[in-house]
N, CA, C and O atoms as CSV, one atom per row, in Angstrom:
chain,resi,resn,atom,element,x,y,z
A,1,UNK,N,N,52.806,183.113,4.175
A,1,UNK,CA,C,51.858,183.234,3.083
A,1,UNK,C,C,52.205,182.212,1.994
A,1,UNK,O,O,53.357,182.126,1.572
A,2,UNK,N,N,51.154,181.394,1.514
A,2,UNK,CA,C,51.208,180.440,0.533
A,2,UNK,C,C,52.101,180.957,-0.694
A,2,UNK,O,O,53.165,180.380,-0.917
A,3,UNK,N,N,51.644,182.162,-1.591
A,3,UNK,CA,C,51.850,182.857,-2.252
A,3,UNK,C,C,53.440,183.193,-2.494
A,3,UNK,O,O,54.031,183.249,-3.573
A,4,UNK,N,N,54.157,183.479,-0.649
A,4,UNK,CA,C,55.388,184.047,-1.024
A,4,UNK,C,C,56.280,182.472,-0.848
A,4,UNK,O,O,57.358,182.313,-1.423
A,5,UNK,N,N,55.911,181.829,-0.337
A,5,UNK,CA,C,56.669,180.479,0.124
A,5,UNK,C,C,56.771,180.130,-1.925
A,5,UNK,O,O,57.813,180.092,-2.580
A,6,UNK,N,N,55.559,179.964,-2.373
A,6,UNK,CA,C,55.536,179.540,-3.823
A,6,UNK,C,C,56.884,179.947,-4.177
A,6,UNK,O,O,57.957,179.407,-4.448
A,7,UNK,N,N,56.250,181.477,-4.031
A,7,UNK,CA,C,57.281,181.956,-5.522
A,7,UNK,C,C,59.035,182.186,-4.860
A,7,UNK,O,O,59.837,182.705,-5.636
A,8,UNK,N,N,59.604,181.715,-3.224
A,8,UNK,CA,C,60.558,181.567,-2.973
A,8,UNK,C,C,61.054,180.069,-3.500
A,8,UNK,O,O,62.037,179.869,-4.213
A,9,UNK,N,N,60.368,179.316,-3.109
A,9,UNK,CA,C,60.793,177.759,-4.312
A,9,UNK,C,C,60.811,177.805,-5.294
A,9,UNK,O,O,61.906,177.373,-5.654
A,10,UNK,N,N,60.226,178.092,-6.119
A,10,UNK,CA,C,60.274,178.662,-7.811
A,10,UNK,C,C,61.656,179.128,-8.111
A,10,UNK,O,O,62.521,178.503,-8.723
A,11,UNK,N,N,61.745,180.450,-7.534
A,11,UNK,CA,C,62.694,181.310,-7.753
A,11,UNK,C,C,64.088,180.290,-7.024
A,11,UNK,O,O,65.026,180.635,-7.744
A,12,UNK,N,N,64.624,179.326,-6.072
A,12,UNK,CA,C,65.498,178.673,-5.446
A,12,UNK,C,C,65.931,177.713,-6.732
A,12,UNK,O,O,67.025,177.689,-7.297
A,13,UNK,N,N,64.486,176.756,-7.087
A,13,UNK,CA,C,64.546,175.278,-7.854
A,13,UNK,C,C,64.292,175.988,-9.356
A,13,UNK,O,O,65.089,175.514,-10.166
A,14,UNK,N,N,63.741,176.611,-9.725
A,14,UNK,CA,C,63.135,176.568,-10.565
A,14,UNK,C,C,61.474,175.779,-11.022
A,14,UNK,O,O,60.826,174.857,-10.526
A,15,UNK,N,N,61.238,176.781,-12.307
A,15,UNK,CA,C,59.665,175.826,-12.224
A,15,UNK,C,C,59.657,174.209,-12.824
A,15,UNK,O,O,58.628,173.655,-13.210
A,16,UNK,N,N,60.553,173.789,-12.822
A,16,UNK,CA,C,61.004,172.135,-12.930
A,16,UNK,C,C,60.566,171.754,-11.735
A,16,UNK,O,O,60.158,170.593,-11.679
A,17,UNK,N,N,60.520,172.550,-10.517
A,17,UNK,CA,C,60.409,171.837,-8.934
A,17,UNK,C,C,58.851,171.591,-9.017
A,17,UNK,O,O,58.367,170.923,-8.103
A,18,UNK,N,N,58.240,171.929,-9.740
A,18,UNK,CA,C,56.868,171.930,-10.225
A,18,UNK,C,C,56.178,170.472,-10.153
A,18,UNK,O,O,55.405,169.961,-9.343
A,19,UNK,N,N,57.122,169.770,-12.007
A,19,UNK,CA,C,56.515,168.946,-12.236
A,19,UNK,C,C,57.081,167.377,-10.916
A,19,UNK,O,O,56.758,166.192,-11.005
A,20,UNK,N,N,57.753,167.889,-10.106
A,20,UNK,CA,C,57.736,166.685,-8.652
A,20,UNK,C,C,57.332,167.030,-7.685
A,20,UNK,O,O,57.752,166.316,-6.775
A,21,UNK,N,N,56.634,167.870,-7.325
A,21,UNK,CA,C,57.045,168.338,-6.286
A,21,UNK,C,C,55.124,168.253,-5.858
A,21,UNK,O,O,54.273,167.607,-6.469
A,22,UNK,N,N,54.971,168.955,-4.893
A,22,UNK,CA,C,53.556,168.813,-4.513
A,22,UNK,C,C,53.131,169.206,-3.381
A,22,UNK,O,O,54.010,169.047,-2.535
A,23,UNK,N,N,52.027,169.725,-2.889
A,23,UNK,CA,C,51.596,171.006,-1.738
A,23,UNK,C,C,51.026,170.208,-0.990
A,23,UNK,O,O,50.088,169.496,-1.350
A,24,UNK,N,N,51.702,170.230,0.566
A,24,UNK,CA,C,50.627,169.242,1.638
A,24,UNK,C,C,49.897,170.763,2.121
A,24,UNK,O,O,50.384,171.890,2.201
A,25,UNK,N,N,48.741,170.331,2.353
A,25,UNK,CA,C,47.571,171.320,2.938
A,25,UNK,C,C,47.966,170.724,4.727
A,25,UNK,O,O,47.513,169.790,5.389
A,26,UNK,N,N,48.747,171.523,4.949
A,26,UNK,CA,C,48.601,171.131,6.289
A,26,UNK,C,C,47.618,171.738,7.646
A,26,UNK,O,O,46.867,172.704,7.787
A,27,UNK,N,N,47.951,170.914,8.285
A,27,UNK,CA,C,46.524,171.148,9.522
A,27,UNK,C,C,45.284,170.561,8.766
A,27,UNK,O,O,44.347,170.797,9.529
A,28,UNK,N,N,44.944,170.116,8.002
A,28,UNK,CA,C,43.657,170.351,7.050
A,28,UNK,C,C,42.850,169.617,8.395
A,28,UNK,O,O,41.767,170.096,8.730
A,29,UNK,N,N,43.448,168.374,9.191
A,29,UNK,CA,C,42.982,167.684,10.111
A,29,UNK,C,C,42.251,169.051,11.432
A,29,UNK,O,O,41.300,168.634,12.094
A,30,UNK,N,N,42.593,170.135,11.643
A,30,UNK,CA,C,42.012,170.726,12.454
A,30,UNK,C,C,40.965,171.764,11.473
A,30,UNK,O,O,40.864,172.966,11.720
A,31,UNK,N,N,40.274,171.137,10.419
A,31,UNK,CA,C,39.422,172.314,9.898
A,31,UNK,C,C,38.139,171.863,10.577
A,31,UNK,O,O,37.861,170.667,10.666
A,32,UNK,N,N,37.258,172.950,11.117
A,32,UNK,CA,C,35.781,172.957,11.816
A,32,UNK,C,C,34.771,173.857,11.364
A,32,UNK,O,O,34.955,175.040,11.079
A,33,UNK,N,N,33.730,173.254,11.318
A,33,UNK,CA,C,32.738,174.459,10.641
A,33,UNK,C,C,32.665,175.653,11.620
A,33,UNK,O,O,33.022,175.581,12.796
A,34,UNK,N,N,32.185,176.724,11.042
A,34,UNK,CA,C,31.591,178.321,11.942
A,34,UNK,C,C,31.387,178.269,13.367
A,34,UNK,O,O,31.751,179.153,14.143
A,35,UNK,N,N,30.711,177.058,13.731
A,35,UNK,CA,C,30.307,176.970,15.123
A,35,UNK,C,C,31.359,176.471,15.659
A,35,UNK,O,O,31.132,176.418,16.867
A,36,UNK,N,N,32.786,175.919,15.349
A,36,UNK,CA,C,33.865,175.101,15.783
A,36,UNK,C,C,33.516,173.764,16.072
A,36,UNK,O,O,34.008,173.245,17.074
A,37,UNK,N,N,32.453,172.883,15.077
A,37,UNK,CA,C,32.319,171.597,15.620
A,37,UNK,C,C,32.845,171.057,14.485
A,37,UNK,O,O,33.312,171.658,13.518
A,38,UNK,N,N,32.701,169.467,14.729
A,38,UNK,CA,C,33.649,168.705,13.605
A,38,UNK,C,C,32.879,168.920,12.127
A,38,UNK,O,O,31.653,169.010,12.191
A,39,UNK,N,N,33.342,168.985,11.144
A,39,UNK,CA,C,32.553,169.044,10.013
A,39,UNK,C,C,31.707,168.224,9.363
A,39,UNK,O,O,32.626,167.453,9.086
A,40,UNK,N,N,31.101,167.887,9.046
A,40,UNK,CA,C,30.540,166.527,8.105
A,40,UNK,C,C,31.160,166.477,6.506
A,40,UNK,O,O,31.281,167.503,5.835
A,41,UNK,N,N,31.399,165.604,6.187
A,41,UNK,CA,C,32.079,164.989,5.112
A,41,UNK,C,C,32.317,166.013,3.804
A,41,UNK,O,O,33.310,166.181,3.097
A,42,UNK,N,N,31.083,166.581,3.785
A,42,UNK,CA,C,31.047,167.375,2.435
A,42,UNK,C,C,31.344,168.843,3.064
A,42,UNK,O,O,31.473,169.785,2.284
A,43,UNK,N,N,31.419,168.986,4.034
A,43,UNK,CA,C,32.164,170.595,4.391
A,43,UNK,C,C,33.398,170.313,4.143
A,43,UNK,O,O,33.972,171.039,3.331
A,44,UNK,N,N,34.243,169.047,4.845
A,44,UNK,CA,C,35.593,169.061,4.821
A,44,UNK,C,C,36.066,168.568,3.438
A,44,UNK,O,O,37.291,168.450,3.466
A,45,UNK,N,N,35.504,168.206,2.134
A,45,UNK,CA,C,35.605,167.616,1.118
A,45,UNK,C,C,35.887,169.010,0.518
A,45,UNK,O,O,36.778,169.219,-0.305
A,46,UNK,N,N,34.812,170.203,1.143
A,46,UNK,CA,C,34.515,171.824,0.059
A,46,UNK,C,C,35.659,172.563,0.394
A,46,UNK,O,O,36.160,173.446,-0.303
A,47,UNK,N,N,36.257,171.969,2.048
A,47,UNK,CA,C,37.152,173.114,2.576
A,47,UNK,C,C,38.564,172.630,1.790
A,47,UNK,O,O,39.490,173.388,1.503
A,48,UNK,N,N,38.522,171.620,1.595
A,48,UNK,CA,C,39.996,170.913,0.834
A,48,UNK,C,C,39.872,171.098,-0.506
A,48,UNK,O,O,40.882,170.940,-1.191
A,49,UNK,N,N,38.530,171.494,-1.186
A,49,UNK,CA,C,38.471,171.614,-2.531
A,49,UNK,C,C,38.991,173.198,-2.363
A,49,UNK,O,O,39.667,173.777,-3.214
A,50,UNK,N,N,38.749,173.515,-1.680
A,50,UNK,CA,C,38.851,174.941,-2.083
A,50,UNK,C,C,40.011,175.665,-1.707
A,50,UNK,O,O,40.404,176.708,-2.228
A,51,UNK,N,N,40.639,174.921,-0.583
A,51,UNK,CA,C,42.444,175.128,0.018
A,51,UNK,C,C,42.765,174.561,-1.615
A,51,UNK,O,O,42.936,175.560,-2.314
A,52,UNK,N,N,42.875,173.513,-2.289
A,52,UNK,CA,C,43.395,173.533,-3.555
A,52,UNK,C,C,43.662,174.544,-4.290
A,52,UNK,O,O,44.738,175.048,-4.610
A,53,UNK,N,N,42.043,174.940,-4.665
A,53,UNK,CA,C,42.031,175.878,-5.580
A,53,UNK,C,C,42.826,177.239,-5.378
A,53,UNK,O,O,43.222,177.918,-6.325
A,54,UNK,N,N,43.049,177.619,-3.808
A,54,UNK,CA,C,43.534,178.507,-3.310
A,54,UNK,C,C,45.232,178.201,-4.123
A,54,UNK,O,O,45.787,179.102,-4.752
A,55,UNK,N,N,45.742,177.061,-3.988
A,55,UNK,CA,C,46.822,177.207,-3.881
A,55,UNK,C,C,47.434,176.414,-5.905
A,55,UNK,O,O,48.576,176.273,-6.342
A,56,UNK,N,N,46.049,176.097,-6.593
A,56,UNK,CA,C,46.393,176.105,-7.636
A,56,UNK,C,C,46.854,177.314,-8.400
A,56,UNK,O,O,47.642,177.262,-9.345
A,57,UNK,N,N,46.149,178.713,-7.785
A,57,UNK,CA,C,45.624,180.214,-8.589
A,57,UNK,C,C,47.265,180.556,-7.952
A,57,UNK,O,O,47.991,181.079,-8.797
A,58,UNK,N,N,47.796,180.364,-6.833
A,58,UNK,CA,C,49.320,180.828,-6.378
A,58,UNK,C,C,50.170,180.330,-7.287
A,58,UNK,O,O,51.150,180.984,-7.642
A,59,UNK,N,N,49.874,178.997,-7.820
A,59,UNK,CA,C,50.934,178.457,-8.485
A,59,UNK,C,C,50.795,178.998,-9.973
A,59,UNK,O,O,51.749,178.762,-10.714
A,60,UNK,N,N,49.972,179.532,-10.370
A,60,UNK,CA,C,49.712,180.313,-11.701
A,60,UNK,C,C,50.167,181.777,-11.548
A,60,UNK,O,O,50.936,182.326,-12.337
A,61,UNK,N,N,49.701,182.278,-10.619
A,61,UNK,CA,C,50.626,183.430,-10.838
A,61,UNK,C,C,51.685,183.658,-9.496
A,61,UNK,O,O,51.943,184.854,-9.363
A,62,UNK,N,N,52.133,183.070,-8.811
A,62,UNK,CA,C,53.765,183.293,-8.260
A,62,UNK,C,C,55.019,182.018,-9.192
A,62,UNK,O,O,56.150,182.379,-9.517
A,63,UNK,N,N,54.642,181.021,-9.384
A,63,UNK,CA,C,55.124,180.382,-9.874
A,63,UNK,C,C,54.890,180.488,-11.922
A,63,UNK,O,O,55.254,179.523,-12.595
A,64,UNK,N,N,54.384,181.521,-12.486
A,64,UNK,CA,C,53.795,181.504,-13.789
A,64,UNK,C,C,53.793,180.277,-14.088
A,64,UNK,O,O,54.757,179.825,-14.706
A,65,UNK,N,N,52.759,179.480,-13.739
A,65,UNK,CA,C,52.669,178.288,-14.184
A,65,UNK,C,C,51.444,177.890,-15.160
A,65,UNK,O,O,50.484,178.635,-14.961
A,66,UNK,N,N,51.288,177.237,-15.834
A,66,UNK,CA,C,50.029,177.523,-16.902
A,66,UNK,C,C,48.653,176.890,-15.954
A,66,UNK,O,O,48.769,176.404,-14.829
A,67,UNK,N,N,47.446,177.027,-16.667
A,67,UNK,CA,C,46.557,176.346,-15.852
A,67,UNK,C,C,46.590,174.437,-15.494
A,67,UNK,O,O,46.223,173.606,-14.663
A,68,UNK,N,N,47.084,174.534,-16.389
A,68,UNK,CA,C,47.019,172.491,-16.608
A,68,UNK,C,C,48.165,172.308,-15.672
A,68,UNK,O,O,47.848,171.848,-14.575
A,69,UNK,N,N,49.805,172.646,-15.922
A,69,UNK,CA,C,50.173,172.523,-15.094
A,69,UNK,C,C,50.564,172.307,-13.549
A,69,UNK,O,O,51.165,171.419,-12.945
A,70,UNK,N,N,49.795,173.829,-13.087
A,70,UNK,CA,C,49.112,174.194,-11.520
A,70,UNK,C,C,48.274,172.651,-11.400
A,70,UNK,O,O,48.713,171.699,-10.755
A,71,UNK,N,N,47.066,172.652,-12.120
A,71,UNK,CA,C,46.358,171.547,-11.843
A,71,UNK,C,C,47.009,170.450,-11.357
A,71,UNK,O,O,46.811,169.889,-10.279
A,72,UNK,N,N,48.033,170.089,-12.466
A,72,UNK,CA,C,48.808,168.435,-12.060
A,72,UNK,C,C,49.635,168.689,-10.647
A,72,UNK,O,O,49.845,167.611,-10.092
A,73,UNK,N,N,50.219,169.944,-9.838
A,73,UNK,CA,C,51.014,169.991,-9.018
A,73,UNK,C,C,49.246,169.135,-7.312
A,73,UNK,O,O,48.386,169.819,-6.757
A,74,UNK,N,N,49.471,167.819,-7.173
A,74,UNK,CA,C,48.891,167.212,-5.874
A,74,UNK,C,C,48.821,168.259,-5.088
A,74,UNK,O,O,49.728,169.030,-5.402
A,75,UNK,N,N,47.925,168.843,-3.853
A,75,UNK,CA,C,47.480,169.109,-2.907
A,75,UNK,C,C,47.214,168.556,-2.066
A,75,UNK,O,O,46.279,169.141,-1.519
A,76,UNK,N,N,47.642,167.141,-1.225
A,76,UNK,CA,C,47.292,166.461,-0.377
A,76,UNK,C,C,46.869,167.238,0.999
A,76,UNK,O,O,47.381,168.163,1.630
A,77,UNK,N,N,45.732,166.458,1.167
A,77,UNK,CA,C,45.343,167.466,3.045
A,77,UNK,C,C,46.497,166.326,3.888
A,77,UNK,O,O,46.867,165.255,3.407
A,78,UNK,N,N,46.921,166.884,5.237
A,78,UNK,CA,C,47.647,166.724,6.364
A,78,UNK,C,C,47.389,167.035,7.302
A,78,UNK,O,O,46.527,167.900,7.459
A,79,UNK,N,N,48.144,166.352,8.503
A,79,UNK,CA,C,47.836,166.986,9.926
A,79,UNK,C,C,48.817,166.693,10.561
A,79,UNK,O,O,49.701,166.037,10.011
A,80,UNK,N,N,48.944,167.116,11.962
A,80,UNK,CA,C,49.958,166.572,12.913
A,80,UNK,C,C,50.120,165.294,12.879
A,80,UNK,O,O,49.151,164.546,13.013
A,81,UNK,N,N,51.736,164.692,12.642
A,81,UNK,CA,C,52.175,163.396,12.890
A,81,UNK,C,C,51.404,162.764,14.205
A,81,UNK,O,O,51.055,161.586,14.285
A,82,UNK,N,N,51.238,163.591,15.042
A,82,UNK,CA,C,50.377,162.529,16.051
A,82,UNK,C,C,48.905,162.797,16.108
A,82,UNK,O,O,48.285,162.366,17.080
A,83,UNK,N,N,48.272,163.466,15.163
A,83,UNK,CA,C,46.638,162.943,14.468
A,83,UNK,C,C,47.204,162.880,13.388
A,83,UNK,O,O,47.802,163.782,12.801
A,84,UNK,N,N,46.983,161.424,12.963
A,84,UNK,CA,C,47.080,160.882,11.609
A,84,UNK,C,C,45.760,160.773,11.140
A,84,UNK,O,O,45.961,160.466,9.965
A,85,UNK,N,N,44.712,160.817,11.266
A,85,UNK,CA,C,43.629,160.864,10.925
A,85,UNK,C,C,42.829,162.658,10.485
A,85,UNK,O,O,42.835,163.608,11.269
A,86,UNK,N,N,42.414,162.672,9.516
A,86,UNK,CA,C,41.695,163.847,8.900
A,86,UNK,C,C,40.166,163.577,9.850
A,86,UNK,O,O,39.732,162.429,9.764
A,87,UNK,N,N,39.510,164.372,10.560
A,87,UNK,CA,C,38.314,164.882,11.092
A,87,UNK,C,C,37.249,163.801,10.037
A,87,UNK,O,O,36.244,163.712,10.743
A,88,UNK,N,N,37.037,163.171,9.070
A,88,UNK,CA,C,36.389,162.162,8.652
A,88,UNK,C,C,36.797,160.867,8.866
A,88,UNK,O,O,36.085,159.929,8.507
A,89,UNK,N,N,38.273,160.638,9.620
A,89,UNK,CA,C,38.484,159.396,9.797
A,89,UNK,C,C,39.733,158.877,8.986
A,89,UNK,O,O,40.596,158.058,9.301
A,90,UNK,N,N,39.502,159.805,7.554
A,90,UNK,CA,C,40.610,159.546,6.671
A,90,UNK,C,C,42.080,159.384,7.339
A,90,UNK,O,O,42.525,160.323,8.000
A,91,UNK,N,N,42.760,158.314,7.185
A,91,UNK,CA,C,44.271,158.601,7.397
A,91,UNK,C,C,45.278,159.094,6.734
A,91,UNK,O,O,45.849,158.445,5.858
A,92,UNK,N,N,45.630,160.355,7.089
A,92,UNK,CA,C,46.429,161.090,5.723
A,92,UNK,C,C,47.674,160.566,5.397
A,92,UNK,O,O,47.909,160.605,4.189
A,93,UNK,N,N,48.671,160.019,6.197
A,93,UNK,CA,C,49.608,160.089,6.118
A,93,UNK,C,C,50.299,158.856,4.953
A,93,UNK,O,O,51.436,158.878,4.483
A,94,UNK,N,N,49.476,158.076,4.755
A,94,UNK,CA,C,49.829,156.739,3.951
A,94,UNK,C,C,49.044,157.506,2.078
A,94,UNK,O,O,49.434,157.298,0.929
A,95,UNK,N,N,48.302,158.056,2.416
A,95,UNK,CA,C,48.214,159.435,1.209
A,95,UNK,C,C,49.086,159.972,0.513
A,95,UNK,O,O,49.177,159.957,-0.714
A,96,UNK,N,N,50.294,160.861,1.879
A,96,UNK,CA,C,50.904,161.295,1.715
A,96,UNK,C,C,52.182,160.634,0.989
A,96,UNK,O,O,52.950,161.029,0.111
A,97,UNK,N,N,52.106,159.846,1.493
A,97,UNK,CA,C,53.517,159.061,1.277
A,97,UNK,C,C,53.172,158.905,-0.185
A,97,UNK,O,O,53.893,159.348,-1.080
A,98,UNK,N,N,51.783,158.109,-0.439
A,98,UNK,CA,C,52.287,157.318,-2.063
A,98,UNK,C,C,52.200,158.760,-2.621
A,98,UNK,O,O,53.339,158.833,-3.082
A,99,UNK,N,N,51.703,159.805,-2.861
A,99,UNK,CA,C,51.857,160.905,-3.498
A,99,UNK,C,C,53.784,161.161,-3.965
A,99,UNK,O,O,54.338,161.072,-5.061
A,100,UNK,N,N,54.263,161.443,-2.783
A,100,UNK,CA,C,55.194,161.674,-2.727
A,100,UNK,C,C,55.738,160.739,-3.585
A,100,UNK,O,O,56.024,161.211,-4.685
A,101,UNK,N,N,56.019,159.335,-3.409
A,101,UNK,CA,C,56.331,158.587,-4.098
A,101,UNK,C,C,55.864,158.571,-5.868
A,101,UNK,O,O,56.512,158.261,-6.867
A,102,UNK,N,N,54.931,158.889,-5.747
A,102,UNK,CA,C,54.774,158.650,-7.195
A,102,UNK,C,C,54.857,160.084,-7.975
A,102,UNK,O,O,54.550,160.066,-9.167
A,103,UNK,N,N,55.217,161.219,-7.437
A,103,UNK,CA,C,56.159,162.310,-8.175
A,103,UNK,C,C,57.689,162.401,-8.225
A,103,UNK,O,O,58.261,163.193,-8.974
A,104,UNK,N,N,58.342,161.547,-7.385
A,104,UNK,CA,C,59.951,161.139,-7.136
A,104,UNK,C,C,60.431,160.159,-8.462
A,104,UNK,O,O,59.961,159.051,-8.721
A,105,UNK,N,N,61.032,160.565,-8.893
A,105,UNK,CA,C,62.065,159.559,-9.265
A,105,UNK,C,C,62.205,158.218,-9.023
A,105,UNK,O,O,61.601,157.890,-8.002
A,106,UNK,N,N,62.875,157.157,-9.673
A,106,UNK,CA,C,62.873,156.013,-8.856
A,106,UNK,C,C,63.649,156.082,-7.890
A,106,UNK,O,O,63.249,155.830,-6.754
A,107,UNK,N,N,64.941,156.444,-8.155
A,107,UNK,CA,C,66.276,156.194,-7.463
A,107,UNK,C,C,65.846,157.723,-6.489
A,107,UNK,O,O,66.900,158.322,-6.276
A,108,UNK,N,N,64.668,158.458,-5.886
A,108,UNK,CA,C,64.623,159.496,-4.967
A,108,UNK,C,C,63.977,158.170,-4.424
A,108,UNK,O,O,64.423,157.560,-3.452
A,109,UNK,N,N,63.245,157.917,-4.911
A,109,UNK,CA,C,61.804,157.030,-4.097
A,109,UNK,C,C,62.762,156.074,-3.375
A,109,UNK,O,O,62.611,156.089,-2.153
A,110,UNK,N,N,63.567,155.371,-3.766
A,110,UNK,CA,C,64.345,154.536,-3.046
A,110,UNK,C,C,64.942,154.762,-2.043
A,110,UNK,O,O,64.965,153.970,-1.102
A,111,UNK,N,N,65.512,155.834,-2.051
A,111,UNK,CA,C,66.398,156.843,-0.770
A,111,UNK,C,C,65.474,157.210,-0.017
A,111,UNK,O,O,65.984,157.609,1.030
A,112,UNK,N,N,64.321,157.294,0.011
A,112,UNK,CA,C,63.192,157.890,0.892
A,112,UNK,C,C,62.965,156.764,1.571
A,112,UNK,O,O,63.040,156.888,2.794
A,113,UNK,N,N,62.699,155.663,1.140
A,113,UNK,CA,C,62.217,154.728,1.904
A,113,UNK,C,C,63.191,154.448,2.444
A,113,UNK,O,O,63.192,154.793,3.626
A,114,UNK,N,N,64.392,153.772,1.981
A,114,UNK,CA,C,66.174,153.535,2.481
A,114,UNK,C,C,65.654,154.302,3.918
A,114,UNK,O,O,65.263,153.838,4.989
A,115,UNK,N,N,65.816,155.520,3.488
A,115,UNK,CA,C,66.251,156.578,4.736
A,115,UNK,C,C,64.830,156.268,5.900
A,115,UNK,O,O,65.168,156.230,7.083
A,116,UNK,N,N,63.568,156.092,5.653
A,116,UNK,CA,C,62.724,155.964,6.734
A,116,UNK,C,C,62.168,154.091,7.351
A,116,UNK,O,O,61.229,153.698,8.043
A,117,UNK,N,N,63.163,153.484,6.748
A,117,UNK,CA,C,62.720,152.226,6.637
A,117,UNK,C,C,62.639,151.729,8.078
A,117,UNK,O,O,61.776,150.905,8.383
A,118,UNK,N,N,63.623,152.264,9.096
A,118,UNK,CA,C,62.828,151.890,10.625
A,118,UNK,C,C,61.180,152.656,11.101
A,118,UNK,O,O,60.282,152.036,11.671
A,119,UNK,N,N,61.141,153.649,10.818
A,119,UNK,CA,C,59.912,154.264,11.160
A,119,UNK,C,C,58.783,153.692,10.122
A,119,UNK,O,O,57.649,153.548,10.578
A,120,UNK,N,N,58.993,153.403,8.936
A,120,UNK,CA,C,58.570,152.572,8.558
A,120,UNK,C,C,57.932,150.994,9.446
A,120,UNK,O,O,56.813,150.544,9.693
A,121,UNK,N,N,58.974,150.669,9.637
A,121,UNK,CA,C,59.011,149.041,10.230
A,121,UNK,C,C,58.192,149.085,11.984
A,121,UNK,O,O,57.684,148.122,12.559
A,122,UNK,N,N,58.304,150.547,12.508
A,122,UNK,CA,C,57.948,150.874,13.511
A,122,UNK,C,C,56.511,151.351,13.888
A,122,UNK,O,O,56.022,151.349,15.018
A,123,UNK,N,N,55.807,151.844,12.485
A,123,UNK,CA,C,54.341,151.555,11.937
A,123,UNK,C,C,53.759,150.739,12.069
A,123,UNK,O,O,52.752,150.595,12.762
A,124,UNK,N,N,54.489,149.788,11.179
A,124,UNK,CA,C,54.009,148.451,10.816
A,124,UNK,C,C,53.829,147.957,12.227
A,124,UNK,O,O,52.678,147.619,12.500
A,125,UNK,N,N,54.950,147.820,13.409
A,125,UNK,CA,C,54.503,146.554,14.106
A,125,UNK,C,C,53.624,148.127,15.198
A,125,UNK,O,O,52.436,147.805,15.223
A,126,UNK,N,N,53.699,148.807,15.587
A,126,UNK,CA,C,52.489,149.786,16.179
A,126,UNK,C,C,50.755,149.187,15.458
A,126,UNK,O,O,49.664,148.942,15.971
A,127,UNK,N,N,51.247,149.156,14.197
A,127,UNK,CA,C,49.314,148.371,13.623
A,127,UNK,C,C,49.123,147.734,13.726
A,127,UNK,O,O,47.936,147.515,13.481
A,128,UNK,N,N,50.033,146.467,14.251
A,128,UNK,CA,C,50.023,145.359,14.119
A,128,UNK,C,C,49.918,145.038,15.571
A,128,UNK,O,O,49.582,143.882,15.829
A,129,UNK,N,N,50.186,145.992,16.747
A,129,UNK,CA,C,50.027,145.925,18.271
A,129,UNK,C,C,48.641,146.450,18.758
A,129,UNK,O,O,48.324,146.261,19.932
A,130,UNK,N,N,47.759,147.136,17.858
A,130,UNK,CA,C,46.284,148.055,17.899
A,130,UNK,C,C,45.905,147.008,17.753
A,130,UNK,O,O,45.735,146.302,18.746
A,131,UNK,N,N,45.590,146.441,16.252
A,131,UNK,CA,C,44.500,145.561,16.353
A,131,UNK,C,C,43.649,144.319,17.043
A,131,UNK,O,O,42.569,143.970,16.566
């Protein structure tokens, strides 16, 4: 449950883990309308607006976090490392990353990349073998 995961990080980090930290919506890549077909743009735009909102209202009350606050904590949608693509085409994962990056620290942000810089480099020449 969104709700208890919250308020177990809260309660671990404190609500400081707040202002870096940030909620991947994962799976968001397998969301389908009622009938189970792929969605069109503005279903999967409503279903991610609204997984947000779901998980802004957790961060207000498991995390007592104020409304503005909750707001600033990112919600990025996600999916399985091997669909990198969101059901519109979107590619989440280069999303993900600058998010991450730009709630880190410098000297975290550095160690992140440090630490993934072959899989990194292993991207790069994979995009560079597609096209």
């Amino acid at each position: 449950d969104d709700g208890i995961s919250i308020r177990i990080l809260t309660l671990a980090f404190g609500k400081e883990l707040w202002k870096r930290g940030m909620i991947a919506l994962t799976k968001a890549n397998t969301i389908e309308d009622a009938s189970g077909r792929t969605p069109d743009d503005k279903f999967l735009n409503q279903a991610i607006k609204s997984l947000t909102s779901h998980c802004q209202e957790q961060l207000r009350k498991e995390a007592k976090l104020d409304r503005r606050d909750a707001n600033d904590v990112p919600c990025v949608p996600t999916g399985s490392i091997k669909h990198q693509s969101l059901k519109d085409g979107t590619e989440w994962l280069p999303e993900f990353w600058a998010t991450a990056i730009e709630r880190m620290t410098e000297s975290g942000a550095a160690f992140l990349i440090h630490l993934n810089r072959d899989r990194l480099r292993q991207q790069e020449r994979f995009g560079r073998e597609s096209d």
